[in-house]
MDAnalysis code that builds the backbone (N, CA, C; Angstrom):
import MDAnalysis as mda
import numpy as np

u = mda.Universe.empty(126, n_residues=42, atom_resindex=np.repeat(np.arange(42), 3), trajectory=True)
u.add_TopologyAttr("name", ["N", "CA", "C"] * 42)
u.add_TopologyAttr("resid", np.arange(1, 43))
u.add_TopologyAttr("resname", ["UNK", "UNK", "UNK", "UNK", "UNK", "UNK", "UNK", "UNK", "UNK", "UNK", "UNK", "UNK", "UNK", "UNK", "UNK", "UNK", "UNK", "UNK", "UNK", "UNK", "UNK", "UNK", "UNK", "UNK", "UNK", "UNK", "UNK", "UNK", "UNK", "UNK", "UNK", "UNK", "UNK", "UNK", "UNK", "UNK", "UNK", "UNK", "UNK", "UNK", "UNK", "UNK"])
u.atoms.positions = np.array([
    [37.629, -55.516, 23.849],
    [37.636, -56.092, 25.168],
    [38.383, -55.145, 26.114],
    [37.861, -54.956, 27.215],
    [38.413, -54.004, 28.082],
    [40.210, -54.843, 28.817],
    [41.103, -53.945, 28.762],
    [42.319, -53.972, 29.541],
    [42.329, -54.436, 31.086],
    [41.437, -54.189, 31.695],
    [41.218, -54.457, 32.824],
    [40.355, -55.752, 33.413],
    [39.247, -55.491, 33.200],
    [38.111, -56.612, 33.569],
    [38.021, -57.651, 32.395],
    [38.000, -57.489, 31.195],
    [38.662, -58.493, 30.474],
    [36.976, -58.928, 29.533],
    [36.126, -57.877, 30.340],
    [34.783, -57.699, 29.118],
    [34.732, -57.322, 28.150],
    [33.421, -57.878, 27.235],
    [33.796, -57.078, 25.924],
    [32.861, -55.535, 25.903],
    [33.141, -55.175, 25.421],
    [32.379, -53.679, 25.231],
    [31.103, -53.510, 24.906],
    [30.219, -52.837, 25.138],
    [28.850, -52.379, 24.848],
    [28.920, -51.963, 23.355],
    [27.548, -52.115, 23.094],
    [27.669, -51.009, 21.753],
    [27.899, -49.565, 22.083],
    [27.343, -49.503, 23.148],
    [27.202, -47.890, 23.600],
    [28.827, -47.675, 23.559],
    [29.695, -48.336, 24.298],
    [30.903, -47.791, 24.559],
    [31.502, -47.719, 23.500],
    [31.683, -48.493, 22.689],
    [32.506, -49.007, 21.544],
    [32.149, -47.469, 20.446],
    [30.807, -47.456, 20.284],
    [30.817, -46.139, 19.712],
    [31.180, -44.844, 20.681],
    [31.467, -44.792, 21.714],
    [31.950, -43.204, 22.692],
    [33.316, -43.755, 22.235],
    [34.103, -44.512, 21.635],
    [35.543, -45.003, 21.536],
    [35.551, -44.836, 20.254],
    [35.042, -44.551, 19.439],
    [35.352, -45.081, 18.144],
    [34.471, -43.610, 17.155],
    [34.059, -42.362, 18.082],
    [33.248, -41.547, 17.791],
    [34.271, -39.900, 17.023],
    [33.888, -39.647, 16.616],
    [34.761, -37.946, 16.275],
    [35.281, -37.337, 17.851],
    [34.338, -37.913, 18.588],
    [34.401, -36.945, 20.236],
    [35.534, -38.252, 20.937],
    [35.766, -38.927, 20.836],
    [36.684, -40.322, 21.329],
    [37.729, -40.008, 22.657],
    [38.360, -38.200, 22.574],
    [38.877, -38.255, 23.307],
    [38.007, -37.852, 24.437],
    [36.757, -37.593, 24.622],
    [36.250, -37.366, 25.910],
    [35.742, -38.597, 26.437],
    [36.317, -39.951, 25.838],
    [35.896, -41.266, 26.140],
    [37.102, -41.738, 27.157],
    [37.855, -40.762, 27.460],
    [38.899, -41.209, 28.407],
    [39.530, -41.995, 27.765],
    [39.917, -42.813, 28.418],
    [40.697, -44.221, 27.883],
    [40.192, -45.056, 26.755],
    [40.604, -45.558, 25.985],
    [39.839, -46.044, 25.026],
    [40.086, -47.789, 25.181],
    [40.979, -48.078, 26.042],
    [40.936, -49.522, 26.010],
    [40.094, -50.015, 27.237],
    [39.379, -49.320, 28.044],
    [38.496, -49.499, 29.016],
    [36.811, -49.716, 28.844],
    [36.660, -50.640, 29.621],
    [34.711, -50.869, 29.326],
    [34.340, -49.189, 30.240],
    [32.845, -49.437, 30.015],
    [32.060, -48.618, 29.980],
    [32.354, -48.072, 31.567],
    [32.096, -49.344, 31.675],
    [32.108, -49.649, 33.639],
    [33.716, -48.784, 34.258],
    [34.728, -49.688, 33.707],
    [35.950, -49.310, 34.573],
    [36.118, -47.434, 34.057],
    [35.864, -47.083, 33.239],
    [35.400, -45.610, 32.852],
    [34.827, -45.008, 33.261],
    [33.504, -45.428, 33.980],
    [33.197, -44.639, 35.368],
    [33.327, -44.569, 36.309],
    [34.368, -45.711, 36.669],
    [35.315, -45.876, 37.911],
    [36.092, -44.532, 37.895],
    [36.934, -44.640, 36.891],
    [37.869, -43.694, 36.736],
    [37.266, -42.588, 36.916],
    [36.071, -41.883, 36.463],
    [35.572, -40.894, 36.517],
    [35.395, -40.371, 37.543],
    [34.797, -41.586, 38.209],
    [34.438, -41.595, 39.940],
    [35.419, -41.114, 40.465],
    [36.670, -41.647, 40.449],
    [38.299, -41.526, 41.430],
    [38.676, -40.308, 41.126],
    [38.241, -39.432, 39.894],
    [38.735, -38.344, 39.548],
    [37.769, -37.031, 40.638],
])
């Protein structure tokens, strides 16, 4: 469940979180969504 919005995760995300590559998943307690927020702000 995401830290923020309080959704639960995609499959898609859950595996970019849970993958060998995990740290290019940014944050890992974040949905898919607030992760491309962040991306966005960056």
């Amino acid at each position: 469940m995401c830290k923020r919005c309080r959704r639960k995760f995609t499959d898609e995300r859950w595996e970019e979180t849970t993958a060998r590559t995990a740290w290019k998943a940014g944050d890992l307690l974040v949905c898919g969504d607030c992760h491309a927020d962040d991306v966005a702000r960056e």
